[in-house]
ZANU-569687 format. One record per atom (N, C-alpha, C, O): residue in one letter; atom name; z, x, y. Coordinates in pm, whole numbers, plus 50000, padded with zeros to 5 digits. Example, Ala and Ser with C-alpha at 12.3 -4.5 7.8 and 13.67 -1.06 7.14 Angstrom:
ZANU-569687
+---------+-------+-------+-------+-------+
: residuo : atomo :     z :     x :     y :
+---------+-------+-------+-------+-------+
:       A :     N : 50780 : 51319 : 49431 :
:       A :    CA : 50780 : 51230 : 49550 :
:       A :     C : 50780 : 51320 : 49670 :
:       A :     O : 50846 : 51424 : 49668 :
:       S :     N : 50708 : 51285 : 49775 :
:       S :    CA : 50714 : 51367 : 49894 :
:       S :     C : 50787 : 51290 : 50003 :
:       S :     O : 50804 : 51341 : 50114 :
+---------+-------+-------+-------+-------+
END
This chain:
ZANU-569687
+---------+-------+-------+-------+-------+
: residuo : atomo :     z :     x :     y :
+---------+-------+-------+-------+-------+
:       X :     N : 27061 : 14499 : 26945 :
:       X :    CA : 27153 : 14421 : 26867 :
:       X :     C : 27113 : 14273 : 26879 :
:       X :     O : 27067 : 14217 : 26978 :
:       X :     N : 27147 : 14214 : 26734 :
:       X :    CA : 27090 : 14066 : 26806 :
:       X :     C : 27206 : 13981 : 26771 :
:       X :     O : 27299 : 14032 : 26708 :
:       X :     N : 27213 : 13830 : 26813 :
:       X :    CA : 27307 : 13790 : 26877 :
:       X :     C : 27364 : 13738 : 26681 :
:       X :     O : 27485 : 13715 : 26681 :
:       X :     N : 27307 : 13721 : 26556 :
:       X :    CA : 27379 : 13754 : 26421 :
:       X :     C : 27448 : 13883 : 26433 :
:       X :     O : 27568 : 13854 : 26427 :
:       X :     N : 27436 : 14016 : 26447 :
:       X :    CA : 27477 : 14108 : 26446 :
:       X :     C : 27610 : 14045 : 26547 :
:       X :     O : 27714 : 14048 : 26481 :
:       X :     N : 27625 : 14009 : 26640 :
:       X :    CA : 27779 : 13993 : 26740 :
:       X :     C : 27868 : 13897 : 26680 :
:       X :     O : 27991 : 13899 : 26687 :
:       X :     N : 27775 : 13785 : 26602 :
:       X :    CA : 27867 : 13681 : 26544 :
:       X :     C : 27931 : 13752 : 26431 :
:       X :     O : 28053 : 13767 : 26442 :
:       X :     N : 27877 : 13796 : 26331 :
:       X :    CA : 27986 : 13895 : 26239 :
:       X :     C : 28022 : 13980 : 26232 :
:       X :     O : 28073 : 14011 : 26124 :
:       X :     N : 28019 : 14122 : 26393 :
:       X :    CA : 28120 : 14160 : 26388 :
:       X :     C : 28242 : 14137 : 26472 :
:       X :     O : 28350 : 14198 : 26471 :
:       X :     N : 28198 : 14027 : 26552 :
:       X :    CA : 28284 : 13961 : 26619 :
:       X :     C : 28387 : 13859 : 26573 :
:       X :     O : 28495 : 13841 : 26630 :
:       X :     N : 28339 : 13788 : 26455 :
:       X :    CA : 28349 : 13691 : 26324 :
:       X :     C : 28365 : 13569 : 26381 :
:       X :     O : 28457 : 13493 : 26352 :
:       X :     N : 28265 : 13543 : 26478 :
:       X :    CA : 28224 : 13441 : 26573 :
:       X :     C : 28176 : 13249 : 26477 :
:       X :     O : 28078 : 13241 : 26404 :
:       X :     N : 28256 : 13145 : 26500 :
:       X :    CA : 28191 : 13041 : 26457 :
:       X :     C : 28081 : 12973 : 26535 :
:       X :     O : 28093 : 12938 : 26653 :
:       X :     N : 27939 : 12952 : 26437 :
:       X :    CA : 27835 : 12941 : 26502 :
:       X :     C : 27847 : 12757 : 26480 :
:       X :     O : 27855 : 12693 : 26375 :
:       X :     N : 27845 : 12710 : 26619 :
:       X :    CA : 27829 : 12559 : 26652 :
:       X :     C : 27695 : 12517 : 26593 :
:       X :     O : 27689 : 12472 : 26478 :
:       X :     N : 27590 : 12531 : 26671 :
:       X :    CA : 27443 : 12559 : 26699 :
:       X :     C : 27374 : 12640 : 26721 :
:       X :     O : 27397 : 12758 : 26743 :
:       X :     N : 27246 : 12564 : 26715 :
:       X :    CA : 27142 : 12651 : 26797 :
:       X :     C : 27119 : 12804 : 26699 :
:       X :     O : 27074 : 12911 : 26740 :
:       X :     N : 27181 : 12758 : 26517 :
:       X :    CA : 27125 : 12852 : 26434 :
:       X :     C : 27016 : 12912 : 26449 :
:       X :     O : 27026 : 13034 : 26454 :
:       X :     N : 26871 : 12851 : 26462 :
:       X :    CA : 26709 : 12942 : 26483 :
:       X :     C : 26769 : 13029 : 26571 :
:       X :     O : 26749 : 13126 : 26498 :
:       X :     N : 26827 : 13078 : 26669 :
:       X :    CA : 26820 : 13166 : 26745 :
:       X :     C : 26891 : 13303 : 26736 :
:       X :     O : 26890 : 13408 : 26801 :
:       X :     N : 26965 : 13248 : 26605 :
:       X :    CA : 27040 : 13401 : 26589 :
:       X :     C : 26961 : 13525 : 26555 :
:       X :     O : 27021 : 13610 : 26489 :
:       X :     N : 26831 : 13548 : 26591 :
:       X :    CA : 26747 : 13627 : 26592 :
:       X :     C : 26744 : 13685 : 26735 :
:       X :     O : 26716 : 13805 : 26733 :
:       X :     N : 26763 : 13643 : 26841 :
:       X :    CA : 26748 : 13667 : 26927 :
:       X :     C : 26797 : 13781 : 27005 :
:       X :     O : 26916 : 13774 : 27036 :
:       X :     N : 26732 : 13886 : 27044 :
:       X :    CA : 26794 : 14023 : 27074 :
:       X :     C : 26919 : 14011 : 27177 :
:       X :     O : 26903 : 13909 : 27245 :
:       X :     N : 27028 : 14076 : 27208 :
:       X :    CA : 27128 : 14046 : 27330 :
:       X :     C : 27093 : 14213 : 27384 :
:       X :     O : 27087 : 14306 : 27304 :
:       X :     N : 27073 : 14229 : 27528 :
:       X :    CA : 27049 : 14309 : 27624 :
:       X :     C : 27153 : 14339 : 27671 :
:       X :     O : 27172 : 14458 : 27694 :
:       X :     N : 27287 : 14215 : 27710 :
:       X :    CA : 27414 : 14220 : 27801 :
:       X :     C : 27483 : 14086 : 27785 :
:       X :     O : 27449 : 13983 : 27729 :
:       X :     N : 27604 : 14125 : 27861 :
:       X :    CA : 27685 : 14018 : 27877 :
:       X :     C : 27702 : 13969 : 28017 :
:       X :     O : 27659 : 14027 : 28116 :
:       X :     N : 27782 : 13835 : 28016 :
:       X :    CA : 27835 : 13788 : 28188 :
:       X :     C : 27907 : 13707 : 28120 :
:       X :     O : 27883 : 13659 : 28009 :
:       X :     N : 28043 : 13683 : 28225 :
:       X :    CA : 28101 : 13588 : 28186 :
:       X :     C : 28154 : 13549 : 28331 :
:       X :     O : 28168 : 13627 : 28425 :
:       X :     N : 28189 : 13371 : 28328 :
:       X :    CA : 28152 : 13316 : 28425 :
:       X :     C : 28187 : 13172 : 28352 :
:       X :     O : 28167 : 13134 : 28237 :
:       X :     N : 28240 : 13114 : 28451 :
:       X :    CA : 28290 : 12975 : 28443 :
:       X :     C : 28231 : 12864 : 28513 :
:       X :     O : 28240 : 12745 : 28483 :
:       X :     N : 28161 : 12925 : 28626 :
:       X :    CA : 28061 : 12896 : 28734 :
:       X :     C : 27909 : 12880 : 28732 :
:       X :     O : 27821 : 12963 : 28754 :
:       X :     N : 27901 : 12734 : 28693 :
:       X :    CA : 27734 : 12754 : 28674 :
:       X :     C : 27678 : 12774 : 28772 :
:       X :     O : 27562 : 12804 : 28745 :
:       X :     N : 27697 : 12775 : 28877 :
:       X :    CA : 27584 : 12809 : 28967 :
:       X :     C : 27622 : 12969 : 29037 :
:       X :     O : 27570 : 13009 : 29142 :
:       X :     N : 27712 : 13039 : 28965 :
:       X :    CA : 27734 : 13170 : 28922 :
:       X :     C : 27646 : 13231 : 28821 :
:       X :     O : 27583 : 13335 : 28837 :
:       X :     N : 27645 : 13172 : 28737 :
:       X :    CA : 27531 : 13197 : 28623 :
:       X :     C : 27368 : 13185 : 28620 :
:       X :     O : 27273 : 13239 : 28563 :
:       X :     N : 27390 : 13097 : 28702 :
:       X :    CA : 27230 : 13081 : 28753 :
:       X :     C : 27205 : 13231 : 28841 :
:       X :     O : 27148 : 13337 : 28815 :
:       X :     N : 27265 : 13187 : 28936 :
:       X :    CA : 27237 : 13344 : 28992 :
:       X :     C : 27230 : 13449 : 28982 :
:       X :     O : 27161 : 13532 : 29041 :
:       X :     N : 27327 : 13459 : 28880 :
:       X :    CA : 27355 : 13624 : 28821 :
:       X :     C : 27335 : 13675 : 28656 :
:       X :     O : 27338 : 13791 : 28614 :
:       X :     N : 27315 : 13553 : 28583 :
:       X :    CA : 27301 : 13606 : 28479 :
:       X :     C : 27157 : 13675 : 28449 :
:       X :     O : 27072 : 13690 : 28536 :
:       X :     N : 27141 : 13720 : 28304 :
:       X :    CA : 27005 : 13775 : 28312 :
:       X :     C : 26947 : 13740 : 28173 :
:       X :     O : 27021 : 13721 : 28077 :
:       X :     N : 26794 : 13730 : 28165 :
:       X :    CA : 26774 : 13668 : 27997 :
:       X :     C : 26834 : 13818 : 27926 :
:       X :     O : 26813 : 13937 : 27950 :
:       X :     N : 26919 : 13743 : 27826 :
:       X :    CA : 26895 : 13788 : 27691 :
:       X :     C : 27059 : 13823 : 27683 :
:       X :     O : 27111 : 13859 : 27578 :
:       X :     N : 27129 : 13807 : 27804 :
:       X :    CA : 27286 : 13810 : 27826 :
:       X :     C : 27348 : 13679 : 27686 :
:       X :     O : 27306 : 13569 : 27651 :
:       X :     N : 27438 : 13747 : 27654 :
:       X :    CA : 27559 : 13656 : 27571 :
:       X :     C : 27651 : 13598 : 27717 :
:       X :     O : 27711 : 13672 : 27796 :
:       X :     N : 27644 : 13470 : 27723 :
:       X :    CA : 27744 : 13417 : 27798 :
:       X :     C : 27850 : 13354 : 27800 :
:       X :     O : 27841 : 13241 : 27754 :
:       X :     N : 27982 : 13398 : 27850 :
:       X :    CA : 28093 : 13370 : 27781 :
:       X :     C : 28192 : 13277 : 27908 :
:       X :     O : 28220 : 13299 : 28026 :
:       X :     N : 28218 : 13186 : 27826 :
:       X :    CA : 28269 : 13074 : 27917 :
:       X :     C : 28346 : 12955 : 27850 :
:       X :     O : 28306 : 12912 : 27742 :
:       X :     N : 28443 : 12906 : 27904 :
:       X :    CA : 28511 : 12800 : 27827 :
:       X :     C : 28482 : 12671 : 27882 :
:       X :     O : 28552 : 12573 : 27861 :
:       X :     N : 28328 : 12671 : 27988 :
:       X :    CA : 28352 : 12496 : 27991 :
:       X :     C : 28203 : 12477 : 27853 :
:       X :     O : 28117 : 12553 : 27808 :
:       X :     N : 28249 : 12306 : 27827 :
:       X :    CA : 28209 : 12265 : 27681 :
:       X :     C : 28114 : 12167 : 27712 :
:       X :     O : 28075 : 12090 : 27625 :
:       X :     N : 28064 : 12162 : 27848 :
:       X :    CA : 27992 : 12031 : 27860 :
:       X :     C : 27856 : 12038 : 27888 :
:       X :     O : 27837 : 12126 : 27972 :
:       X :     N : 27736 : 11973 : 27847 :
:       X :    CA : 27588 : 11980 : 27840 :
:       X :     C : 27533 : 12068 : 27925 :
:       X :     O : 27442 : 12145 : 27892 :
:       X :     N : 27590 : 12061 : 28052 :
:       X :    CA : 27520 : 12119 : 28140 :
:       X :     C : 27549 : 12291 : 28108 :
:       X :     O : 27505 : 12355 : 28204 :
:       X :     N : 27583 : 12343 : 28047 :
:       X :    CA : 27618 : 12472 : 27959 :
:       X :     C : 27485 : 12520 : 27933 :
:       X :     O : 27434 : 12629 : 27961 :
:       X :     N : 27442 : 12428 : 27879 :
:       X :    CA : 27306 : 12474 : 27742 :
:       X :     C : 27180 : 12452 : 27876 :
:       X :     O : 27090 : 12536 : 27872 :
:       X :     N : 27170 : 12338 : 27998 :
:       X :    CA : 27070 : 12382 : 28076 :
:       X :     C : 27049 : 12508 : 28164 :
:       X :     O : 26944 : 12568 : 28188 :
:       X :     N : 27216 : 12539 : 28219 :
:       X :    CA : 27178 : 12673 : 28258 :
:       X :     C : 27116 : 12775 : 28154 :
:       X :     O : 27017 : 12843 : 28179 :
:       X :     N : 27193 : 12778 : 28026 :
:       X :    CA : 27156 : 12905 : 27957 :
:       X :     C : 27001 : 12858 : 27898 :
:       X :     O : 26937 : 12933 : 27824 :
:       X :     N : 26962 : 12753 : 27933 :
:       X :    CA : 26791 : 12749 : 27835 :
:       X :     C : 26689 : 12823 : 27991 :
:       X :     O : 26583 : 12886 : 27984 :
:       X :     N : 26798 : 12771 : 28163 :
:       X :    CA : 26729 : 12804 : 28273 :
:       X :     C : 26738 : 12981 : 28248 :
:       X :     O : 26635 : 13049 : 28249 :
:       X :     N : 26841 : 13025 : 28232 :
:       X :    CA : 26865 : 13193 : 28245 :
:       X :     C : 26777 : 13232 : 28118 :
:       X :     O : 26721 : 13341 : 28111 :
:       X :     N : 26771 : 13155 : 28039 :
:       X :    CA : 26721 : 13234 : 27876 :
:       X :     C : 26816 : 13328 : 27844 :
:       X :     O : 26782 : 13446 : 27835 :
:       X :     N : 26945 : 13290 : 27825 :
:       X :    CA : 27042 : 13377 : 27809 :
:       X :     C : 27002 : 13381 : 27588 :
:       X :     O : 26911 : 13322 : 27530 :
:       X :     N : 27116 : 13479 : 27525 :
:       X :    CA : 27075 : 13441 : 27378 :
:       X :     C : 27122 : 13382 : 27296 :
:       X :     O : 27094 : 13338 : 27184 :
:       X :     N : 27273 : 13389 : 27427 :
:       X :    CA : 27387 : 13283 : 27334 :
:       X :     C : 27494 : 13221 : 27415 :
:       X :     O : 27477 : 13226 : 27536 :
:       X :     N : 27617 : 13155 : 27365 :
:       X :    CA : 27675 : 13133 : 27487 :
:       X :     C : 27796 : 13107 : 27383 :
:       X :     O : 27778 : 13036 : 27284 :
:       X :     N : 27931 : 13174 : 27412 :
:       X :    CA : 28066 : 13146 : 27348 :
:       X :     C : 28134 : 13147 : 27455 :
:       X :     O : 28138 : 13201 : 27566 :
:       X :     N : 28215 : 13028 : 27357 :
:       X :    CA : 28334 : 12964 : 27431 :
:       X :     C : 28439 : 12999 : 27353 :
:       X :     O : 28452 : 12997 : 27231 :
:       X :     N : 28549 : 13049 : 27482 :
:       X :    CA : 28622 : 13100 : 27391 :
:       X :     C : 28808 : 12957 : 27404 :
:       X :     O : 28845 : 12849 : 27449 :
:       X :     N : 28847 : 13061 : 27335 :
:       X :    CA : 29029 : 12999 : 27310 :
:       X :     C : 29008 : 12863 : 27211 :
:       X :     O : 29058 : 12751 : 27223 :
:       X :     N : 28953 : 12893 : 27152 :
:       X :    CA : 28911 : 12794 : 27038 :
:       X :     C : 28878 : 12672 : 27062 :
:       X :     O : 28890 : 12583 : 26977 :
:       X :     N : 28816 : 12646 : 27224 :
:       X :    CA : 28731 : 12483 : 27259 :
:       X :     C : 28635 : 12468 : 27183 :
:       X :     O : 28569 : 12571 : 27167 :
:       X :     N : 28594 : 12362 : 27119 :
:       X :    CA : 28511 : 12282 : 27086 :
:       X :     C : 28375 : 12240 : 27189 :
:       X :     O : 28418 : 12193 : 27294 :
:       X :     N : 28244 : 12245 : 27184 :
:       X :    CA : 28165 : 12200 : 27269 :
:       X :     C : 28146 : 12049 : 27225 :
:       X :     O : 28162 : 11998 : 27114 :
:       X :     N : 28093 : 11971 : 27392 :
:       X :    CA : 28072 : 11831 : 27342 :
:       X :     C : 27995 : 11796 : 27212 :
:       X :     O : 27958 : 11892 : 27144 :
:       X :     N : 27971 : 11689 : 27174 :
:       X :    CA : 27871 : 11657 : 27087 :
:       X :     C : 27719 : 11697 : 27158 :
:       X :     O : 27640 : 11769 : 27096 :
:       X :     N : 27683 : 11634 : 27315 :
:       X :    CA : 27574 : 11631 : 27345 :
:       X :     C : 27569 : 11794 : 27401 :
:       X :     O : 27482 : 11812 : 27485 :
:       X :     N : 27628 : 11881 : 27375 :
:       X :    CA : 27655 : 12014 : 27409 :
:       X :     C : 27571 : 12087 : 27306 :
:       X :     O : 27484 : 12169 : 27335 :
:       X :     N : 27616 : 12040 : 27148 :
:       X :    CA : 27583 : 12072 : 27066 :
:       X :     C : 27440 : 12029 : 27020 :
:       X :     O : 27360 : 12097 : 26956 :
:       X :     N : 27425 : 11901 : 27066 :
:       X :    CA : 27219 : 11848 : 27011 :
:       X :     C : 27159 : 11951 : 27111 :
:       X :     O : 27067 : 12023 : 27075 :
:       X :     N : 27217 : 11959 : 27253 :
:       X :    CA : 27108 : 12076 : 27308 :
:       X :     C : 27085 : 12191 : 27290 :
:       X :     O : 26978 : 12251 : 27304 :
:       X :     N : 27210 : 12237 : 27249 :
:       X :    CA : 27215 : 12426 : 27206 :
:       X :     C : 27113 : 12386 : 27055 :
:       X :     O : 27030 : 12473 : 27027 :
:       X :     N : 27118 : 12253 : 26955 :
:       X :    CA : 26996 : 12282 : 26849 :
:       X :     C : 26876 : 12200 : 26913 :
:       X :     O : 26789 : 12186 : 26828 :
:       X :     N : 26855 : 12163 : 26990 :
:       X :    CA : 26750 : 12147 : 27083 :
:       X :     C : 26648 : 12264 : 27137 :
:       X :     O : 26525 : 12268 : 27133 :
:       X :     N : 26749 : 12363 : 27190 :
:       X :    CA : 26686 : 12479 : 27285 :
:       X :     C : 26683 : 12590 : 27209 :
:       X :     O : 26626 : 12694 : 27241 :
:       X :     N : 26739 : 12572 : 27115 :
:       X :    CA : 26727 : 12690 : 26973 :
:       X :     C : 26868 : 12828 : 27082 :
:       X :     O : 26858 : 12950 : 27091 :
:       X :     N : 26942 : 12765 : 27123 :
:       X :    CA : 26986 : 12934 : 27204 :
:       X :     C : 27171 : 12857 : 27133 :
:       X :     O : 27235 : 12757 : 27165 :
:       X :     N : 27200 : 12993 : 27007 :
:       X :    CA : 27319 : 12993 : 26980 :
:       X :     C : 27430 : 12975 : 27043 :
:       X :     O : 27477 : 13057 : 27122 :
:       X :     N : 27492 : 12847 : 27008 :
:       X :    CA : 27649 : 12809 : 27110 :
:       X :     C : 27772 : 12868 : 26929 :
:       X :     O : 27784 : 12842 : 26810 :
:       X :     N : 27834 : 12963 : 27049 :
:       X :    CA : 27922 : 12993 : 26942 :
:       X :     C : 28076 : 12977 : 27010 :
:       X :     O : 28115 : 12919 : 27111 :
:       X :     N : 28121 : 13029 : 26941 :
:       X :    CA : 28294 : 12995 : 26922 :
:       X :     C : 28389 : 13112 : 26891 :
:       X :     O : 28352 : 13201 : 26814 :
:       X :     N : 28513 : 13115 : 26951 :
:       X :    CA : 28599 : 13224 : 26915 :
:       X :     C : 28727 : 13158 : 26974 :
:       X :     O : 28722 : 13082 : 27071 :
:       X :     N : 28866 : 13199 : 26893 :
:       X :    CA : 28992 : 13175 : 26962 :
:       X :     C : 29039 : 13272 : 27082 :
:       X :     O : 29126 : 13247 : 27166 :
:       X :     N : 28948 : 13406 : 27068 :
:       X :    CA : 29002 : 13483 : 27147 :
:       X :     C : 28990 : 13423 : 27306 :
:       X :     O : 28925 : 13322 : 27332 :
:       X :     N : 29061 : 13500 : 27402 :
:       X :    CA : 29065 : 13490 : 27533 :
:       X :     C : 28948 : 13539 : 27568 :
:       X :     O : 28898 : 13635 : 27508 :
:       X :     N : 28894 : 13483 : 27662 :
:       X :    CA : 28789 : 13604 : 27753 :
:       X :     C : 28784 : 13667 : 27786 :
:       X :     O : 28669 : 13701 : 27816 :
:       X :     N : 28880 : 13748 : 27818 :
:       X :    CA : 28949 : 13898 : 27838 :
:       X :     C : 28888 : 13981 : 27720 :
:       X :     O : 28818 : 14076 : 27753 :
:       X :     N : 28906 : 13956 : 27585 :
:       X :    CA : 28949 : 13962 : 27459 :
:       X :     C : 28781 : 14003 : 27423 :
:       X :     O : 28713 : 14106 : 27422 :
:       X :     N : 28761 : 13860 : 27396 :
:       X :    CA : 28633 : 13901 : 27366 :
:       X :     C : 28501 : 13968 : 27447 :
:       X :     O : 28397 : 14019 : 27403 :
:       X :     N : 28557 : 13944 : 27603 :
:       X :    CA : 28407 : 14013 : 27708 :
:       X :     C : 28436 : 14184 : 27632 :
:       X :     O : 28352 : 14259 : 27582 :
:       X :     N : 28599 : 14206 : 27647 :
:       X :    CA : 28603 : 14379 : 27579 :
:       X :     C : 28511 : 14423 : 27461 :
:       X :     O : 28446 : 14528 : 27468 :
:       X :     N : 28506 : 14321 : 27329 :
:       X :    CA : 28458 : 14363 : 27272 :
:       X :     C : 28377 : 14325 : 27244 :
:       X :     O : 28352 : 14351 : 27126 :
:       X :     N : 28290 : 14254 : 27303 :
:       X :    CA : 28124 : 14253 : 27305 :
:       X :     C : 28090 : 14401 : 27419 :
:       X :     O : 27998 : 14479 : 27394 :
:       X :     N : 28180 : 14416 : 27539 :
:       X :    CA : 28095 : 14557 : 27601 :
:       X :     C : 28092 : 14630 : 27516 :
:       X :     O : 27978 : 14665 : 27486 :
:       X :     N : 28226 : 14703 : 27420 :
:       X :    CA : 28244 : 14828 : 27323 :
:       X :     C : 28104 : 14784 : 27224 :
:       X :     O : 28029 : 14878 : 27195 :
:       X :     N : 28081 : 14701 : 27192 :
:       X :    CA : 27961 : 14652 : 27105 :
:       X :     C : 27802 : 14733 : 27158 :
:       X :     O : 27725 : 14798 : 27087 :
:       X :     N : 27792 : 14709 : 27270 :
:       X :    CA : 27672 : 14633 : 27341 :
:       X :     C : 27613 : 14795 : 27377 :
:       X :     O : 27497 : 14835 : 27367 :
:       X :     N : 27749 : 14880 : 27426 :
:       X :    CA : 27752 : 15024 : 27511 :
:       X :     C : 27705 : 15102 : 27400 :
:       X :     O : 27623 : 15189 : 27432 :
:       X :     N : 27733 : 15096 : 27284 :
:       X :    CA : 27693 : 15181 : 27197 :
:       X :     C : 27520 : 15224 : 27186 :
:       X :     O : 27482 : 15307 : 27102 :
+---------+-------+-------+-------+-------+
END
């Protein structure tokens, strides 16, 4: 599945980092904790998290994750946003909770 395929059936708003919606997704993590994410995530994971600030887009360009949503309808910074189209790795968006959406990216992902 690649990470276009999660944005519409998820009906995900894409911030940035458009070139990358090609990018295959393997798994998920979600995590609020960057130096949780460093450790544990894995390339090609969708990462789901509500903080909005730059340092977002260096972990996920360090993990090579394929995407990264934030959910409850935050906004990422501006300089959040030049890096996710910097690093080409999709920053997306959803109102749902993280609860909400980690469910249905697994039911997605398991298939």
């Amino acid at each position: 599945m690649t990470v276009s395929e999660i944005v519409d059936k998820l009906n995900l708003a894409v911030w940035g980092g458009e070139d990358g919606l090609h990018r295959p997704v393997t798994g998920g993590y979600v995590s609020d904790l960057l130096s949780d994410v460093m450790g544990n995530a894995s390339d090609g994971d969708v990462w789901i998290t509500l903080q909005t600030h730059k340092n977002v887009m260096a972990v996920a360009s360090l993990k090579e994750v394929a995407a990264v949503i934030l959910v409850k309808g935050l906004a990422p910074d501006d300089d959040t946003l030049e890096q996710s189209n910097k690093e080409n790795i999709p920053l997306l968006g959803t109102k749902m909770e993280t609860f909400e959406v980690a469910g249905k990216l697994y039911e997605l992902l398991k298939k």
